[in-house]
C-alpha positions in Angstrom: -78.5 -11.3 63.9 -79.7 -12.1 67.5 -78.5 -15.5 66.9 -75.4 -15.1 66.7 -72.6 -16.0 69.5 -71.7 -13.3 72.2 -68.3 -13.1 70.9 -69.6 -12.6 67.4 -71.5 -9.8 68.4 -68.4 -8.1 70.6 -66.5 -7.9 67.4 -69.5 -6.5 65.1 -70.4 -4.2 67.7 -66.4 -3.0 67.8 -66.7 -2.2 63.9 -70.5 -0.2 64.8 -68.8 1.6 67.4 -65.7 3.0 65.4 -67.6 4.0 62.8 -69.5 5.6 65.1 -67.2 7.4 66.6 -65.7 8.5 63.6 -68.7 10.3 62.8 -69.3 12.0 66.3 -65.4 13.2 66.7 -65.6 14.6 63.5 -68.6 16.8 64.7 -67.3 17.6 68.0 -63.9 19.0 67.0 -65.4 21.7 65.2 -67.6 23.0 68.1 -64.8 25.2 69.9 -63.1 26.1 66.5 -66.0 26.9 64.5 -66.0 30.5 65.9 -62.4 31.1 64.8 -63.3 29.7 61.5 -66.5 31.8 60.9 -64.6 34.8 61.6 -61.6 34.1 59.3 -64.0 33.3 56.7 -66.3 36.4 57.1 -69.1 35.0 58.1 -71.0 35.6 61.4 -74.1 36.1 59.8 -74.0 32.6 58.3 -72.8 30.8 61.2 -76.1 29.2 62.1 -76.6 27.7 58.5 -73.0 26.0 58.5 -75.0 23.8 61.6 -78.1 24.1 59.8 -77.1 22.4 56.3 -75.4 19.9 58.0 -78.7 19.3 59.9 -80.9 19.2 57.1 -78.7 17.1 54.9 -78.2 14.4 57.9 -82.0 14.8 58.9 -82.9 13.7 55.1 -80.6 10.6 54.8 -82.1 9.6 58.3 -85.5 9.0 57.0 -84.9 7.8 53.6 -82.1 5.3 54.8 -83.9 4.1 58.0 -86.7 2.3 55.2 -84.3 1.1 52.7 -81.8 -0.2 55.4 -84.8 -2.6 56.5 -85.0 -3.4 52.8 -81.1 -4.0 52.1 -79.8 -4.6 55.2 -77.7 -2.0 57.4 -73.9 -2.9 56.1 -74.4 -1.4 52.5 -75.5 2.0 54.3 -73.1 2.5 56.6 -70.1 1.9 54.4 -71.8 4.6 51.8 -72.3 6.5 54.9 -68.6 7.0 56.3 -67.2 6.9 52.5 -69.5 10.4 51.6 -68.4 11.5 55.1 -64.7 11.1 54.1 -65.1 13.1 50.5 -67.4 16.0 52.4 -64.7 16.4 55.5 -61.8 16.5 52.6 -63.4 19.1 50.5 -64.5 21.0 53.6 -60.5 21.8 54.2 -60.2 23.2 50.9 -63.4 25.9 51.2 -61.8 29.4 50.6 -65.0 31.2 51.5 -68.2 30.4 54.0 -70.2 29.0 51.0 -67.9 26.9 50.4 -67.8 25.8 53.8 -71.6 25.5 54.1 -71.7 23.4 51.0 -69.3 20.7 52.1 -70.6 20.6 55.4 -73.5 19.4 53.8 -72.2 17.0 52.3 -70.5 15.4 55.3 -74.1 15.8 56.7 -75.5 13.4 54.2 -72.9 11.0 55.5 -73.2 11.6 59.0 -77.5 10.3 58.8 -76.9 7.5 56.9 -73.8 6.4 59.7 -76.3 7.3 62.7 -79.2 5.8 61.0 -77.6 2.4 60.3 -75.9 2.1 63.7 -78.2 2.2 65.8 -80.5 0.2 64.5 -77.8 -2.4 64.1 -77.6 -2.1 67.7 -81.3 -3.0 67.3 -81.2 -5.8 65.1 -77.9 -7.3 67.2 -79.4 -7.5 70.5 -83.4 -7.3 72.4 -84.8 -4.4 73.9 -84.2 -5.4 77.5 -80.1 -6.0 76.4 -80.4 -2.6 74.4 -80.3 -0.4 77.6 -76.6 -1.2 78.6 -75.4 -0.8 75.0 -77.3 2.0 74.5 -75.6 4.0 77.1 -72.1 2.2 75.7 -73.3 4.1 72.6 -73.6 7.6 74.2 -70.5 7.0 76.0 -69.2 6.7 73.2 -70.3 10.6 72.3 -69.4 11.3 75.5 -66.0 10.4 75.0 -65.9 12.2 71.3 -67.1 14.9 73.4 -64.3 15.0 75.9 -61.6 14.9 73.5 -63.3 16.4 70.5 -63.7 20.4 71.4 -60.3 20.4 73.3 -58.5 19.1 70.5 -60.1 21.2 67.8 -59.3 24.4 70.2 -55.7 23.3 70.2 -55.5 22.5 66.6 -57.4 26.0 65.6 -54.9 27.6 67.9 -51.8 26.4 66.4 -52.2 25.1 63.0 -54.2 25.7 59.7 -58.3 25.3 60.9 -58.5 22.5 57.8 -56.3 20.3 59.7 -59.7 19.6 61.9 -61.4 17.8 59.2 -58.6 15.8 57.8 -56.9 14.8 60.7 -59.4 11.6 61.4 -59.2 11.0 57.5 -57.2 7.8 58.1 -59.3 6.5 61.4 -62.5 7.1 58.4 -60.4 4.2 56.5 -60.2 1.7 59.4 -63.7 2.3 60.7 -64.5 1.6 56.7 -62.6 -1.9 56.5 -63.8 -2.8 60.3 -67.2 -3.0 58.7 -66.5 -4.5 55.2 -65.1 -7.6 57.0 -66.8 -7.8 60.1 -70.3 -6.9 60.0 -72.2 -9.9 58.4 -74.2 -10.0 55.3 -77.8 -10.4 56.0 -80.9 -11.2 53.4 -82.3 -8.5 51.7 -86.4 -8.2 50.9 -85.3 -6.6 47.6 -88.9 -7.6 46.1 -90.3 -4.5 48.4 -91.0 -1.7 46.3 -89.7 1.4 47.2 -92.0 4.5 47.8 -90.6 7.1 45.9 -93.3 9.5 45.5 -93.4 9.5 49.4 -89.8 10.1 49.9 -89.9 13.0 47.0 -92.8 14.8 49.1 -91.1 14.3 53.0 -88.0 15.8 51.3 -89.7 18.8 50.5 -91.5 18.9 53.5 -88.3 19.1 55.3 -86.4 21.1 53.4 -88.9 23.9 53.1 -89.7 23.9 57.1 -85.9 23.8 57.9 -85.4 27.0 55.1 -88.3 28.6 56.4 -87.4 28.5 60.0 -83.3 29.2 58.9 -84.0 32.5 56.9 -87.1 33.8 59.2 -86.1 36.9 61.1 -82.9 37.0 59.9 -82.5 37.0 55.7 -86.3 37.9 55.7 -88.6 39.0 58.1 -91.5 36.3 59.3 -94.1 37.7 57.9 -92.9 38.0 54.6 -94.1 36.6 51.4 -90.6 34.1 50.8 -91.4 32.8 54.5 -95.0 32.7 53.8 -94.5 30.7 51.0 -91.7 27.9 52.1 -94.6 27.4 54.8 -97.1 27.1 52.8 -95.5 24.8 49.8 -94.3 22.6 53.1 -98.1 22.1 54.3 -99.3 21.4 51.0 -96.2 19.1 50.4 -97.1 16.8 53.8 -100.9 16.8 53.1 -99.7 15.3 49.7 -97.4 13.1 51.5 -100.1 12.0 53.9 -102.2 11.0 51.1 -99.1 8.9 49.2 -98.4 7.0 52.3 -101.9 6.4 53.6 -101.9 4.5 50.3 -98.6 3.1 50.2 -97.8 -0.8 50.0 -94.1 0.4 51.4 -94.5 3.9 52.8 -91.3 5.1 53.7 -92.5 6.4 56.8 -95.4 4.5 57.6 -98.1 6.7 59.7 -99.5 3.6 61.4 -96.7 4.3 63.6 -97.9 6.9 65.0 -100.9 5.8 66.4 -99.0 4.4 69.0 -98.8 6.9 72.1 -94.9 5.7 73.3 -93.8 6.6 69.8 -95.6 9.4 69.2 -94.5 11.2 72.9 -90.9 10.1 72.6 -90.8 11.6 69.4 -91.9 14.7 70.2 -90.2 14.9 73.5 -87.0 14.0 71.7 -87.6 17.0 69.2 -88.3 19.3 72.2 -84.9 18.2 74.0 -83.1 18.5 71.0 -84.3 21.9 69.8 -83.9 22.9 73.4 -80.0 21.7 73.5 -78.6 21.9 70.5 -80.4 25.7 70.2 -78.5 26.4 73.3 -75.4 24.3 73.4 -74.1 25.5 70.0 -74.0 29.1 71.6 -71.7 28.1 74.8 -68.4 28.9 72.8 -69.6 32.8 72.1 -70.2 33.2 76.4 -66.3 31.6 76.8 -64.5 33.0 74.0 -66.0 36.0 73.2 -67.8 37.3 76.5 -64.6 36.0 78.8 -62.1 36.1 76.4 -60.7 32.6 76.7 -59.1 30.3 73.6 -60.8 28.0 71.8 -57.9 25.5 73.4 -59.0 26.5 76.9 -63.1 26.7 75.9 -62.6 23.0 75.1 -61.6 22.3 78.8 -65.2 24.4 79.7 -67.1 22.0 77.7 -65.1 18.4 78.9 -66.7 18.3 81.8 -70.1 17.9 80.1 -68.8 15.3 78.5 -67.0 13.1 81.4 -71.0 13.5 83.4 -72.6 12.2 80.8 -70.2 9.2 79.9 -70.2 8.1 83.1 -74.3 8.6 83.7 -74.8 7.0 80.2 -73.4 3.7 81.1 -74.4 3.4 84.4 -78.5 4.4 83.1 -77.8 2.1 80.2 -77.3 -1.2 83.2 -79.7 0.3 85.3 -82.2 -0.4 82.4 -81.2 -3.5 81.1 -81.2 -4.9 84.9 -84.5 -3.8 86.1 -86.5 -2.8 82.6 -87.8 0.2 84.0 -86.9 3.4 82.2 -89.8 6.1 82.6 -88.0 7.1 86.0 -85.6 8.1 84.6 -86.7 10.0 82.0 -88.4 12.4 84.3 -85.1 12.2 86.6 -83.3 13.7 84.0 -85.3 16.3 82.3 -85.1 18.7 85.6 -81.5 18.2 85.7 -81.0 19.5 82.3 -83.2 22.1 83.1 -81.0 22.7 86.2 -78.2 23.3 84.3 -79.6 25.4 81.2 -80.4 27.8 83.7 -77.3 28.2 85.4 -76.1 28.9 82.1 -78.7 31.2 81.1 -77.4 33.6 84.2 -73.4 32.7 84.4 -71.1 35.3 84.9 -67.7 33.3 84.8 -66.0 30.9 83.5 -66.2 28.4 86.9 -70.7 28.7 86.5 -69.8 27.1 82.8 -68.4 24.7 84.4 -70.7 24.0 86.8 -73.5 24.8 84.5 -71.7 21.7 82.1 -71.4 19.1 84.9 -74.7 19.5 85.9 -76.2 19.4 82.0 -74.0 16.8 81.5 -75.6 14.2 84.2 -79.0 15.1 83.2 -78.0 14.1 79.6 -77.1 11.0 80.5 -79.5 10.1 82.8 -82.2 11.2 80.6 -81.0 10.9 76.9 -80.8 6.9 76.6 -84.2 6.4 77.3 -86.3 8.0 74.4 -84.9 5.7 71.4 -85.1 2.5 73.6 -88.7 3.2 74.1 -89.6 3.6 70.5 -87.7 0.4 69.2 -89.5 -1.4 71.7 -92.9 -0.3 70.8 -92.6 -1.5 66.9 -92.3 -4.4 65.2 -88.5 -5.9 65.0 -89.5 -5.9 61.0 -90.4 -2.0 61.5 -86.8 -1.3 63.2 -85.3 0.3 60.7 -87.6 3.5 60.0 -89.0 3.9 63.4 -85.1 3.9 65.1 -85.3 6.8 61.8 -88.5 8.3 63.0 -87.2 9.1 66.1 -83.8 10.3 64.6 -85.7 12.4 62.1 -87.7 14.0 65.5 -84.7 14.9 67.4 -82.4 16.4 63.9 -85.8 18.1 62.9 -85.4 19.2 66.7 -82.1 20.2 66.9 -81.9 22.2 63.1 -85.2 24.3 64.2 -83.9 24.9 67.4 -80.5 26.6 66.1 -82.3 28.2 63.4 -84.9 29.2 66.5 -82.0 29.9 68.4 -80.1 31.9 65.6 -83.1 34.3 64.9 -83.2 35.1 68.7 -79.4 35.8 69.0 -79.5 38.2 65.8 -82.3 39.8 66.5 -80.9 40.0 70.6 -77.8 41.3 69.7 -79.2 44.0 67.5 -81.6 45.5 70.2 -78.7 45.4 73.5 -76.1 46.5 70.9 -78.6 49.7 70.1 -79.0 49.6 74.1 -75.4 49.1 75.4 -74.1 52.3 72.7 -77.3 54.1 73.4 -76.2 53.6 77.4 -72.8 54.7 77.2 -69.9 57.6 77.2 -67.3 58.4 74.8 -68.3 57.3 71.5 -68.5 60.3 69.4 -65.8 60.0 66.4 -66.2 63.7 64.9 -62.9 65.0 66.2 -60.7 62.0 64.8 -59.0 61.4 62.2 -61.4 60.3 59.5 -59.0 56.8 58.7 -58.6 56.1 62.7 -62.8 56.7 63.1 -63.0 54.1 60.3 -60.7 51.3 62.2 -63.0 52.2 65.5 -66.0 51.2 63.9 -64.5 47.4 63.6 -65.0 47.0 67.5 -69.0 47.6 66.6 -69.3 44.3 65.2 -69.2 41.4 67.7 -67.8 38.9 65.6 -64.5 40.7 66.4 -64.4 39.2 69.7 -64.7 35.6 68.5 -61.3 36.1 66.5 -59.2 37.0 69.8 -55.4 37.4 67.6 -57.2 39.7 65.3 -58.5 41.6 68.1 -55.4 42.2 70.2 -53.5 43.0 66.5 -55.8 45.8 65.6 -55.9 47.1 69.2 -52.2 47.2 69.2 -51.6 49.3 66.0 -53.9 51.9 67.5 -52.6 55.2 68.8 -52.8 55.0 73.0 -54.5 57.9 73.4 -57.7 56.2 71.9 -57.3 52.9 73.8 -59.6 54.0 76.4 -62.3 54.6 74.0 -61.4 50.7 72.3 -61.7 49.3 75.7 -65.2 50.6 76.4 -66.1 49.4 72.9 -65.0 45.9 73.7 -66.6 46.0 77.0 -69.8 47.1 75.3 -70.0 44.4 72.9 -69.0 42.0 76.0 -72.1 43.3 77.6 -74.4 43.0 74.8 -73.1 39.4 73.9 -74.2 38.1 77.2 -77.3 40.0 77.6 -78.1 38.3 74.3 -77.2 34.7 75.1 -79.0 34.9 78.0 -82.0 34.9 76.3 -81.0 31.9 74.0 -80.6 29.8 76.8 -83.8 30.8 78.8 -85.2 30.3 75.3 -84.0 26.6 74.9 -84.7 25.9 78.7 -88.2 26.7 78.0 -88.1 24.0 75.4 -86.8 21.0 78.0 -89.1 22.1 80.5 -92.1 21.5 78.2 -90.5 18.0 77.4 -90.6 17.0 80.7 -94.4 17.9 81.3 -94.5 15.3 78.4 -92.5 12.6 80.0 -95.4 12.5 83.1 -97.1 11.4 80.2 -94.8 8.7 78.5 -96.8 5.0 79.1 -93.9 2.0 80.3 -94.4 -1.7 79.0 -91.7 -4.5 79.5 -89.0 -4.1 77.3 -89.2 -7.6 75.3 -86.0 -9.8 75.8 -86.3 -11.2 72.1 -86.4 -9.8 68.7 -87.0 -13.6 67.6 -90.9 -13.4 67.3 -92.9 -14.1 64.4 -94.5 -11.8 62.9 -98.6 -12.3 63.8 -97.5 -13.0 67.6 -95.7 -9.7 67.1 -98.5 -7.8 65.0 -100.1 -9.0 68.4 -97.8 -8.2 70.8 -97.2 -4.4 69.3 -101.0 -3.4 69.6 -101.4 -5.1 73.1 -98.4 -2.6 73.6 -100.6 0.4 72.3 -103.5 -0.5 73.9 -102.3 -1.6 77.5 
């Protein structure tokens, strides 16, 4: 499609982008309402497998569309992509329980990959690595902006109407992003006489799944040494040595290991995995410091969280010029890491809502001064025929990333919150119920659990209907889970900076060639080109 006429590629790249957005706004608006909706549903100690499922679902239809999109062509994909999105966001309004919820959320993860997948390596197919910089940072502005207007809506929605009005409300924008690419986006020739490898998708399947359940249950539904955990690990090691074998033999492998072998995409797939695991471990925690350590709405977290999002809008697109203009990008890779870093620490020690803040801006520039970089580098290192599943290889890296780190992440912040709680009641005055009224020592033992600060109307209900003489003894409660809330996410975050700052030790080591300004190349020059590329 690099052929085509600058004006032909506007329009397609208008269609790409709504869809795209579509996707991202329906993931943001949950992030500040997903509290409130855990705790209505009963479920804090499911919370990380509603982000988890959705993970694993999207991190499967990654890698098995990134292959088949090469084979078919992207426009099939993406309109099966926001169509499964559409019937997993409807269904997700009607859950009446947190399986429910997790369910359907999985299912709108299985449309998310296949959107994500296709899209950007339409981006790839549309335009050559050197042009790819500015529209790459057009496509994380484009977060960015989902970003900015996502969590504050969904807090103000959660706050004032039924929480399933967050996943229908975009129902209809779902429609128009569907119709933008049916007419726009061009047909392409299909290779259909490429056999599909099967056997090889069966086994990464269960290599995936049984890593992501591992590291979701471990620590929390059992403990990490036992046998289920042993096991899932195990049956995943002997699924990817099988795997291994089927594509090492492979005509079509669906995720060919030759890639590999080159050093750019082996490093920016693993830094992208650590940067993911590292953020979206940490990030998905923010809304527990503002809502339940200071006690602000999900409407008014939203506002904490925008200014993330304006930083790296504005960072993305100026990176994404800066790249195309001077086809250097290493630079700013290692600018960016220590930024982030920067900013996960200030988080890690915040005391108020103004450090969030601050802690957000200054996370927010290092995203997008660093973020752009690490998919640019690895469809520039392959051949344009190979666009497809290595732009998938390194999604696969960074959702493998980001589902281990919140499962990571999760086990930490359980296990945290179990050890201060002990702590903070060991620690403190005025807890003994023996002389109350059996009934009133029952309603105390609510404020135990911290998922009743996350549900702030429930909170100040309860605490109303209680008699005033024991209101001194519910604030010291409250106040007590406050303090052990913290103390616990202030591990989590040193836990997830730990995670960047070994991602940017790898970035010293990330090797810059040109970035090519064609795709049109045949295919022995480019056979040529791609291993002068791994050995330069």
């Amino acid at each position: 499609m690099e052929h085509l006429s600058h004006k032909r590629k506007i329009t397609i790249m208008m269609a790409i982008i709504m869809a795209m957005f579509f996707s991202a706004i329906n993931q943001t608006i949950v992030s500040t309402a997903m509290p409130r909706i855990i705790a209505v549903l009963s479920g804090m100690e499911y919370y990380s497998w509603v982000i988890t499922i959705y993970m694993l679902t999207s991190t499967l239809a990654t890698v098995l569309v990134g292959k088949l999109s090469d084979i078919y062509g992207r426009k099939p994909f993406i309109l099966a992509g926001i169509v499964i999105f559409m019937i997993g966001a409807f269904l997700t309004g009607f859950s009446k329980d947190i399986f429910q919820l997790i369910i359907y959320r999985g299912v709108q993860g299985v449309g998310a990959g296949i959107i994500m997948a296709s899209v950007f390596t339409a981006v790839g197919d549309l335009f050559s690595p050197r042009e790819r910089g500015k529209w790459t940072g057009v496509m994380m502005a484009v977060f960015g902006f989902s970003s900015v207007i996502g969590p504050t809506l969904g807090g103000w929605l959660v706050d004032n109407f039924a929480w399933k009005w967050l996943f229908w409300i975009f129902l209809p924008l779902g429609l128009v992003a569907f119709f933008m690419i049916l007419f726009l986006f061009p047909k392409v020739e299909t290779n259909k006489s490429e056999k599909i490898d099967y056997v090889g998708s069966l086994f990464l399947s269960l290599t995936i799944i049984g890593v992501l359940l591992g590291f979701s249950w471990a620590g929390t539904k059992y403990a990490w040494g036992s046998v289920e955990i042993i096991s899932l690990f195990s049956a995943s090691a002997v699924c990817l040595a099988i795997f291994i074998l089927v594509e090492w033999k492979a005509k079509s492998p669906v995720l060919p290991l030759h890639l590999f072998r080159n050093d750019i995409v082996t490093i920016s797939n693993v830094i992208g995995f650590l940067m993911n695991a590292g953020m979206m471990g940490a990030l998905i925690y923010l809304p527990f410091f503002v809502q339940g350590v200071e006690g602000i709405s999900p409407t008014y977290s939203g506002y904490v969280t925008m200014p993330m999002s304006i930083a790296m809008v504005i960072m993305s697109t100026i990176i994404g010029r800066q790249i195309t203009k001077t086809g250097k990008y290493k630079r700013y890779a290692i600018l960016g890491l220590p930024i982030m870093i920067a900013g996960m620490l200030i988080m890690a020690f915040m005391n108020s809502v103004w450090l969030a803040v601050i802690a957000m801006v200054v996370f927010g520039v290092g995203l997008g001064v660093g973020m752009p970089v690490f998919s640019l580098t690895v469809q520039n290192a392959v051949k344009p025929t190979e666009l497809g599943v290595a732009t998938a290889s390194s999604q696969l890296f960074r959702n493998l990333g980001g589902t281990i780190g919140i499962a990571v992440m999760g086990t930490i912040m359980q296990s945290s919150l179990v050890r201060n709680m002990q702590k903070e009641t060991a620690s403190a005055e005025g807890f003994s119920f023996d002389n109350l009224d059996p009934a009133l020592a029952k309603q105390l033992e609510l404020f135990h659990n911290p998922e009743m600060l996350l549900d702030q109307p429930k909170l100040h209900e309860l605490q109303s209907t209680l008699p005033a003489d024991v209101q001194p003894i519910i604030t010291k409660l409250i106040e007590t889970l406050r303090d052990a809330l913290s103390a616990s996410l202030t591990t989590v975050f040193l836990a997830g900076t730990a995670l960047v700052v070994v991602a940017l030790v790898l970035s010293f080591f990330l090797r810059e060639i040109p970035l090519r300004t064609s795709n049109e190349v045949t295919e022995k020059k480019d056979d040529v080109q791609v291993k002068g590329q791994a050995n330069a």
